[in-house]
C-alpha distance (Angstrom), angle and dihedral (degrees) to the residues before:
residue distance angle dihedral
X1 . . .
X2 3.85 . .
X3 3.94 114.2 .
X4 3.69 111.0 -93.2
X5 3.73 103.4 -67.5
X6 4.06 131.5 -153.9
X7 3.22 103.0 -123.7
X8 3.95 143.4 -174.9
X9 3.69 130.3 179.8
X10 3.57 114.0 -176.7
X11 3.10 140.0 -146.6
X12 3.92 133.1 -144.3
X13 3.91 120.3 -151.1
X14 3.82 121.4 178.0
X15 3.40 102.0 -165.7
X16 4.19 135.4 8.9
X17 3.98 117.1 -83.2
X18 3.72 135.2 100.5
X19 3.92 119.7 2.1
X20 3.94 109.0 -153.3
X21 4.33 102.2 -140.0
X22 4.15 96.9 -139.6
X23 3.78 130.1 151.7
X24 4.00 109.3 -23.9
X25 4.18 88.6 -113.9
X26 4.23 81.9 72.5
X27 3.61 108.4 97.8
X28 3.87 122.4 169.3
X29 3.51 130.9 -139.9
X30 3.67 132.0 -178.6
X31 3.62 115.9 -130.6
X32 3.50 123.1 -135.5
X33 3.51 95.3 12.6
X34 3.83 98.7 157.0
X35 4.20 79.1 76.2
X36 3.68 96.4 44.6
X37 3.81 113.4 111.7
X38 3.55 127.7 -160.4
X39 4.15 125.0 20.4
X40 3.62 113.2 4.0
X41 4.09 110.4 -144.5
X42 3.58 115.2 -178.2
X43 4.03 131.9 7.1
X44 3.18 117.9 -53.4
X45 3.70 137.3 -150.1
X46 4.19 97.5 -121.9
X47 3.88 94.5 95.1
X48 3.64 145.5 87.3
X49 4.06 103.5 -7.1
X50 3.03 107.7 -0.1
X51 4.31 154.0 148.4
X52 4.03 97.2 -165.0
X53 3.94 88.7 138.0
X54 3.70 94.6 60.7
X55 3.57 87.3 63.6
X56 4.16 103.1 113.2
X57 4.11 79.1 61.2
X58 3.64 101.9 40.0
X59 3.83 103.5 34.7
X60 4.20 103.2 -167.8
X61 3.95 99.4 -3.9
X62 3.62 84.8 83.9
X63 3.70 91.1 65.2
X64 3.75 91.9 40.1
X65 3.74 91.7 48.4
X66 4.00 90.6 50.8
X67 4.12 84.0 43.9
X68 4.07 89.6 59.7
X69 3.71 98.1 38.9
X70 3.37 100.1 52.0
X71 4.22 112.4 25.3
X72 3.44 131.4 53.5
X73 4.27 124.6 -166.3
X74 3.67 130.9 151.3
X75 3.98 88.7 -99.0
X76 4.08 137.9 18.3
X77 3.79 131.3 -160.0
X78 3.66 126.4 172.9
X79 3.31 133.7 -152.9
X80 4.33 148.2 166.5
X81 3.63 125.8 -112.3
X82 3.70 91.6 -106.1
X83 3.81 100.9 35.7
X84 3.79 128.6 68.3
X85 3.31 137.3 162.1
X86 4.28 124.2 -117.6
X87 3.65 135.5 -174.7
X88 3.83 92.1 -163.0
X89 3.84 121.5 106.3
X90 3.68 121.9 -95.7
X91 4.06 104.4 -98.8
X92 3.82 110.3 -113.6
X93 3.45 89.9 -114.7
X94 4.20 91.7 63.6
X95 3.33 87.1 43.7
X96 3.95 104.5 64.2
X97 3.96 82.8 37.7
X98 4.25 78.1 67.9
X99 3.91 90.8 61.6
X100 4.30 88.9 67.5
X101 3.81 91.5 55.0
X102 3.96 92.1 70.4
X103 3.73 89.3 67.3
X104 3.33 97.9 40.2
X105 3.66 93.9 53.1
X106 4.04 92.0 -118.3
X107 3.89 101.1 109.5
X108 3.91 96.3 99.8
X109 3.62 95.9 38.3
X110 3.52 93.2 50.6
X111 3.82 96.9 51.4
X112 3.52 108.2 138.7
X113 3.59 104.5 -7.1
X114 4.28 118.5 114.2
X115 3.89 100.7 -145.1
X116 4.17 103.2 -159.1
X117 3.85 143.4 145.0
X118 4.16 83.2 -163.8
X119 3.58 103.6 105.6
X120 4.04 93.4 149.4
X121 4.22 75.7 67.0
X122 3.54 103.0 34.6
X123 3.91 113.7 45.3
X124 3.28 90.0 62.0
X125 3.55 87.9 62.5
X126 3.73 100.3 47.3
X127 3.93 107.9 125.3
X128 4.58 107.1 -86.4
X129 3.29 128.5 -154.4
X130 3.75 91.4 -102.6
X131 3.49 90.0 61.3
X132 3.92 90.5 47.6
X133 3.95 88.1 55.3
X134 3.37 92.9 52.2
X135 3.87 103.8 48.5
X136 3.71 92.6 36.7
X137 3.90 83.4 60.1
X138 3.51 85.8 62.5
X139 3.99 110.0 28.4
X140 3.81 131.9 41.7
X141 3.81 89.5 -134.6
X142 4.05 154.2 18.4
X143 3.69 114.4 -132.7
X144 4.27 130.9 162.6
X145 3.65 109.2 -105.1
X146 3.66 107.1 -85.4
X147 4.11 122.3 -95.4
X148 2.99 118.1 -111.5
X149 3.80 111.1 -143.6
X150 3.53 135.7 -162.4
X151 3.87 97.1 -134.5
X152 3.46 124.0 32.3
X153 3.66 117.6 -90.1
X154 3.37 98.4 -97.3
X155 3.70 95.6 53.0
X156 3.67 91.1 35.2
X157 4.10 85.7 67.5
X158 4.08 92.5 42.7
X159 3.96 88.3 61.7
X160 4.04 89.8 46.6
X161 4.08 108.6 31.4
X162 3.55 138.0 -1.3
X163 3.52 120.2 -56.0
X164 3.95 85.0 -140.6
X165 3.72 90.2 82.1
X166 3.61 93.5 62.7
X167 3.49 94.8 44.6
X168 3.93 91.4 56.6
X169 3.58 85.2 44.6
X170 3.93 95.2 62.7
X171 3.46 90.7 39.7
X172 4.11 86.9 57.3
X173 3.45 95.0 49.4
X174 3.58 98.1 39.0
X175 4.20 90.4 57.1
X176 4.02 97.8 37.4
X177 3.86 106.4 24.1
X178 3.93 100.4 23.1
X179 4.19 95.3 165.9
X180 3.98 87.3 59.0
X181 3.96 89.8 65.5
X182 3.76 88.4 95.9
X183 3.54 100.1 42.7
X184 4.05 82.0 49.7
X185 4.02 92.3 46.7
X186 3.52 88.8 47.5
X187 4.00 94.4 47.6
X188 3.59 90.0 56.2
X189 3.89 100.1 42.8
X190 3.58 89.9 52.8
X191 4.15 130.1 78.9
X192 4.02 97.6 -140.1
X193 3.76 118.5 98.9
X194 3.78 135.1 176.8
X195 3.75 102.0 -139.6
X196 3.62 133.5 -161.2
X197 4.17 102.5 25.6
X198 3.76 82.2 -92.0
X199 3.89 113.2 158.5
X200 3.71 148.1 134.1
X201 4.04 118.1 -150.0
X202 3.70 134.6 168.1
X203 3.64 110.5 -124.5
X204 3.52 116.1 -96.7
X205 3.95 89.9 56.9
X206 4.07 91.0 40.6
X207 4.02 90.7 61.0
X208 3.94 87.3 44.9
X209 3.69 90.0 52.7
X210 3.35 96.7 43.6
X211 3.66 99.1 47.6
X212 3.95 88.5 51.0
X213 3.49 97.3 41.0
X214 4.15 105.3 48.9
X215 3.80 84.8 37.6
X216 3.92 90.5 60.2
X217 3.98 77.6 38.3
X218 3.45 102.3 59.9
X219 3.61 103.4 38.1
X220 4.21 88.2 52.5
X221 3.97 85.7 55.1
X222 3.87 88.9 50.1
X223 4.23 94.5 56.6
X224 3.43 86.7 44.2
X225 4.38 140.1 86.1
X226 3.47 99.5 -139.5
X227 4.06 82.4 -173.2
X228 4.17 79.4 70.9
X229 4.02 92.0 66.1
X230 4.38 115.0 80.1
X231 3.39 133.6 -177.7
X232 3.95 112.4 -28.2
X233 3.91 93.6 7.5
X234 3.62 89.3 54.0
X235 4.13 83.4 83.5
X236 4.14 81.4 67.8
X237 3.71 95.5 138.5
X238 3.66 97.4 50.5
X239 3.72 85.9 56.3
X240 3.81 93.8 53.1
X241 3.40 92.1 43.8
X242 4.32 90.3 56.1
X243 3.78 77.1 59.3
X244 3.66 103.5 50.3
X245 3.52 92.4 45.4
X246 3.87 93.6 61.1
X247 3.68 84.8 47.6
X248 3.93 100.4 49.9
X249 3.91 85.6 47.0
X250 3.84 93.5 44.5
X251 3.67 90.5 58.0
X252 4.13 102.7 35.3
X253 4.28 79.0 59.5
X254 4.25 76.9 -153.8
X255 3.80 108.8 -175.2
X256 4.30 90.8 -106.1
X257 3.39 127.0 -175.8
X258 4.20 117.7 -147.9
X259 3.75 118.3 -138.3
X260 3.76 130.9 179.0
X261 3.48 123.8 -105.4
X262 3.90 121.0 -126.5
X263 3.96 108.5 -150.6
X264 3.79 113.2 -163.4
X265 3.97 104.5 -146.0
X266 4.16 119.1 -152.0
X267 3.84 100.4 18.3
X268 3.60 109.4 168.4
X269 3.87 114.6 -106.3
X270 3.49 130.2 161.6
């Protein structure tokens, strides 16, 4: 077991509603809150260094980008107001429910994601920082069990978003970062994909990550018109950054360890 470790998993909100009261390491924080109007309920990402206005384009990295620039702990997860990580077994129960998502063509999709409306059963279950000790004395890393798609990743993002992107992405990479053009290749060949910018890191790799990753980030917002990207697109740079994570982490080869996802469905938000 690791030594008793500081540690803060946080959690991004995009709009006031329902708080879920987990583990004391879970603290929220509402993304893009320099746009929010109306009452403000818990921190928000609009102070000290920070990119909170960029949120239509960035979706959560503006919370994780406040989270880097301005805290510091021995490890740091994120996570979404809906989706948190558990090391607890799947009850029975959820598990049968798995057997009707091979006819309805669901079973790869849902991979590793908990679908509920329980929380009375479920927060309870929601990954602690006891559990964090323990597999972080084992593993480099926390990630979500891996997608599994139906196309490869590549193809995956030509049927939802332009291809463009990843094109400029390669081209990034290839000019700043040219020994991650494999890892990138390989990313995009392959049919595994860590969704949702979901991850839990002890320091020293988070501020390599994040350093990499918002660097790639940035530059990729400045070759692009952000005026080009409407309604659900307009979220672009989340996407890419989905992708870059899988690449950062295909390259680092960290010793991770995959963990479902439980996604609490009809939360009340505002």
């Amino acid at each position: 077991m690791a030594d008793n470790l500081n540690t803060s998993i946080y959690v991004f909100h995009y709009k006031n509603g329902t708080i879920l009261k987990a583990d004391r390491i879970y603290k929220p924080i509402m993304a893009g809150n320099a746009l929010l109007t109306g009452e403000k309920t818990m921190t928000g990402d609009d102070n000290g260094d920070n990119i909170s206005e960029k949120n239509p384009w960035y979706s959560e990295l503006t919370g994780i980008y406040w989270v880097w620039k301005n805290t510091r702990q021995d490890v740091t997860g994120t996570s979404h107001y809906r989706r948190f990580f558990t090391a607890q077994p799947e009850p029975l129960a959820y598990q049968l429910k798995r057997l009707f998502y091979y006819p309805a063509g669901l079973y790869k999709k849902r991979i590793g994601l908990i679908y509920t409306t329980n929380t009375e059963l479920f927060i309870p279950r929601i990954l602690k920082a006891a559990e964090i000790n323990e597999l972080l004395g084992q593993y480099d890393a926390i990630l979500p069990q891996a997608r599994k798609l139906k196309y490869t990743v590549e193809k995956h993002y030509r049927r939802y978003h332009d291809i463009n992107d990843l094109n400029s992405l390669k081209v990034i990479i290839a000019e700043k970062y040219p020994d991650y053009i494999e890892a990138f290749e390989s990313v995009m060949a392959g049919k595994r994909l860590y969704a949702n910018n979901m991850f839990i890191l002890k320091d020293e790799q988070f501020q390599e990550f994040m350093n990499w990753w918002f660097d790639v980030l940035f530059e990729f917002e400045r070759r692009i018109e952000l005026k080009n990207y409407n309604e659900y697109q307009k979220r672009i740079l989340g996407f890419v950054a989905e992708r870059l994570l899988n690449v950062w982490f295909r390259k680092k080869q960290l010793n991770c360890v995959e963990l479902p996802v439980v996604y609490f469905k009809w939360l009340k938000f505002d």
